[in-house]
C-alpha positions, 0 to 999 in steps of 0.5 A: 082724031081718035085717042092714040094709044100708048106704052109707057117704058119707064114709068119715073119722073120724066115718063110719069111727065110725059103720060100724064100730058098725053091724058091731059090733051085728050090725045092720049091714052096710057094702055101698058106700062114697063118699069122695074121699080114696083112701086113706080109700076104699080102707081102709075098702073093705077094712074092710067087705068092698066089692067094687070095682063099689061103691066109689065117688069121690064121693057123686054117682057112688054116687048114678047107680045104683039104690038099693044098700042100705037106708040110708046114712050121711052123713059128709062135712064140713058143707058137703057135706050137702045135695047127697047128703041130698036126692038119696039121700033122693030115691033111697029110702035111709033117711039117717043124718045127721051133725051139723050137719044143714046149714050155713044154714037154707035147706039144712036145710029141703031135707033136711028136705023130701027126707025128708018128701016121700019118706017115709023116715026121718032121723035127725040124729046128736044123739047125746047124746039117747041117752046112757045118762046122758041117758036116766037124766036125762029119767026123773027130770025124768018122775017129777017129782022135782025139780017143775017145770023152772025154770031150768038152767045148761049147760057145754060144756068143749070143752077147750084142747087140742081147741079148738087141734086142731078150731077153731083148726088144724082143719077147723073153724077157719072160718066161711066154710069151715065154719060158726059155732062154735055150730053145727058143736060145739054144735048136739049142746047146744042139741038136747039142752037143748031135749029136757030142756026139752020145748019150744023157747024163745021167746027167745034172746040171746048174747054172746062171740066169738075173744078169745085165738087171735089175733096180738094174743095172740102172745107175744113171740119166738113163731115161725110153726111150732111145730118152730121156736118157742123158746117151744114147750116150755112153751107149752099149745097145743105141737103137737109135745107133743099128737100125738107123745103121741098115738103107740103109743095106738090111741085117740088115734092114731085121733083127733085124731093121724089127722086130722093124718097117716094114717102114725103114725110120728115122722117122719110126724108131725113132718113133717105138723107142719113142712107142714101145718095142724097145726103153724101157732101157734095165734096165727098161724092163719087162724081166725076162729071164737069161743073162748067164747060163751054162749046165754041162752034163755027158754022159753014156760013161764017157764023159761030156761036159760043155756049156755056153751062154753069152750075153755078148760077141761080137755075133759070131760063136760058139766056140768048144773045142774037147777032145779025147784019141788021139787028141784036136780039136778047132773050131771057126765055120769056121777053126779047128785047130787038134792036133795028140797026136800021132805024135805031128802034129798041123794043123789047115784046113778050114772046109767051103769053101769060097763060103760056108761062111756065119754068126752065126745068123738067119738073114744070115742063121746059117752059112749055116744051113738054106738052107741045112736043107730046101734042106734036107726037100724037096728031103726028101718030093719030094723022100719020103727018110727021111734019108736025114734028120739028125733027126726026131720028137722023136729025137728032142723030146729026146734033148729037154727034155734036156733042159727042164731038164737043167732048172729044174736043173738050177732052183731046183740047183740040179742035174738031171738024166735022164732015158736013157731006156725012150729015142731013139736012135741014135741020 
């Protein structure tokens, strides 16, 4: 197969990700770039080998010329989807999508639109579908070991210190600036626990909301800034203590330490933490999303499943518990352990192999997700076969109407149905 070519939109952490993983495969090759930010432009123009007359300020200039590349990736932050989606779509360009595919259902549908009236192919990054553990999990839920799915419990550990980065300090820390929790972390879960399942639920309910990153939990004596507090030495969400770890560690000093400043130096950071969002208390912050929440789904079949998302657990792979008529599977992202009512054998196998392993954040790829989905994308373009894609744009639309509904249900504390008739399938 022949190179595909590509247009990053957005050129930060996740955009840089996901390129850098095109180029990496050999499937790839970076030809445009869009990004507001000069210095990310700049850097990742360098990277990928741009020439000037293709890097661009903004996805609408990119958009102003004649298709440039196969494809493009989408990965400006989540408010900012619709506009470039549809317009690119419109323009030809097969589209990769980051998660959420859009902030409200309306912007969704017209992306989704966009892809079926211009017959190209999007793929939203629900990268945990193409984990290698995943991908291990649906053949043993095929060859029906375990009988029929009945009933799962889910755990997101978003872990204490990432939610303090992310949802409290972070991009991500506002509804109105960004979206509900549910959708802009957990929108990957809710797609992947449909995708076990094989349908989509009937029914939804959920219940939490922002109970400990707020004035009402400040503790005595704490100041507004983390250099100033008296109490920062032995406070868990220490921001001094988070990203001065994160120096002379390549990893962390990508992410979460580039988010706060792109110089990584002492002085660079205890000066972004004396001025900017990242060294506020976590209890005098202008966040208003939840810290925990879970989701109680029904299904067609009788089955139902219960989800929860916690800041306050260490941050680690998601944890899974399998009930089916004739076995229990529990799963911790790396190992399941399967148990055969039949003949009463407990055993517990390696789903990813050692050379597979990597961690649960975006930051080392969701386990593997990010570099199978990105290889995914370009055969799919390069060969023109979206069957190797693991879903498309009206499925991600279905999954995140989920969610939208879970919220609704969260907010109005009632019980959300869903009209099945309304949705694609499989899924």
């Amino acid at each position: 197969m022949s190179s595909v070519t590509l247009a990053l939109v957005g050129a930060g952490l996740r955009g840089q990700s996901y390129a850098r993983h095109a180029v990496a495969s050999g499937l790839g090759r970076v030809v445009a770039v869009a990004e507001p930010d000069p210095f990310r432009r700049e850097a990742a123009a360098a990277e990928f080998g741009i020439p000037p007359e293709h890097v661009y300020p903004g996805w609408a200039e990119l958009s102003r010329s004649p298709r440039l590349a196969d494809a493009a990736i989408i990965a400006t932050q989540d408010q900012l989807h619709t506009g470039p989606a549809v317009r690119l779509a419109d323009l030809g360009y097969h589209i990769m999508l980051e998660k959420p595919m859009a902030t409200g259902e309306p912007e969704a549908l017209a992306i989704s639109e966009a892809a079926e009236r211009n017959g190209i192919m999007l793929a939203v990054c629900h990268v945990l579908r193409y984990t290698p553990y995943t991908l291990a999990l649906r053949r043993l839920l095929e060859s029906g070991t375990i009988g029929r799915l009945v009933s799962v419990q889910h755990l997101e550990p978003v872990g204490w210190w990432h939610h303090a980065h992310s949802f409290v300090r972070g991009n991500w820390r506002r509804q109105d600036t960004s979206a509900p929790m549910l959708l802009t972390k957990a929108c990957h879960d809710i797609d992947w626990l449909i995708h076990l399942f094989g349908q989509l639920p009937d029914q939804v309910a959920s219940f939490g909301g922002l109970t400990h990153f707020r004035p009402e939990d400040r503790p005595e004596g704490a100041a507004n800034r983390c250099l100033d507090c008296p109490l920062e030495p032995t406070c868990p969400y220490s921001a001094k203590r988070l990203y001065l770890d994160c120096l002379g560690d390549p990893e962390a000093e990508f992410w979460p330490l580039s988010a706060v400043t792109e110089e990584h130096t002492e002085e660079a950071v205890l000066d972004a933490l004396r001025t900017g969002p990242y060294g506020r208390c976590v209890y005098a912050s202008d966040n208003d999303v939840v810290d925990h929440q879970v989701v109680n789904m029904s299904f067609p079949s009788g089955a139902t499943c219960s989800f929860t998302m916690s800041a306050f657990t260490p941050m680690e792979h998601r944890r899974t518990r399998l009930m089916g008529t004739h076995g229990f599977v529990d799963g911790d992202g790396h190992t399941l352990r399967i148990v055969d009512f039949r003949t009463g054998e407990d055993r517990t196998v390696d789903a990813v192999e050692a050379s597979e392993m990597s961690g649960p954040s975006a930051a080392d790829g969701h386990g593997g997700g990010d570099e199978a989905l990105t290889e995914a994308f370009l055969t799919a373009v390069a060969t023109g076969d979206g069957s190797v894609l693991l879903s498309d744009a009206a499925q991600s639309l279905a999954t995140h109407r989920v969610v939208w509904a879970a919220e609704r249900a969260r907010v109005t504390n009632t019980v959300v149905r869903l009209d099945a008739a309304e949705q694609p399938a499989p899924v």
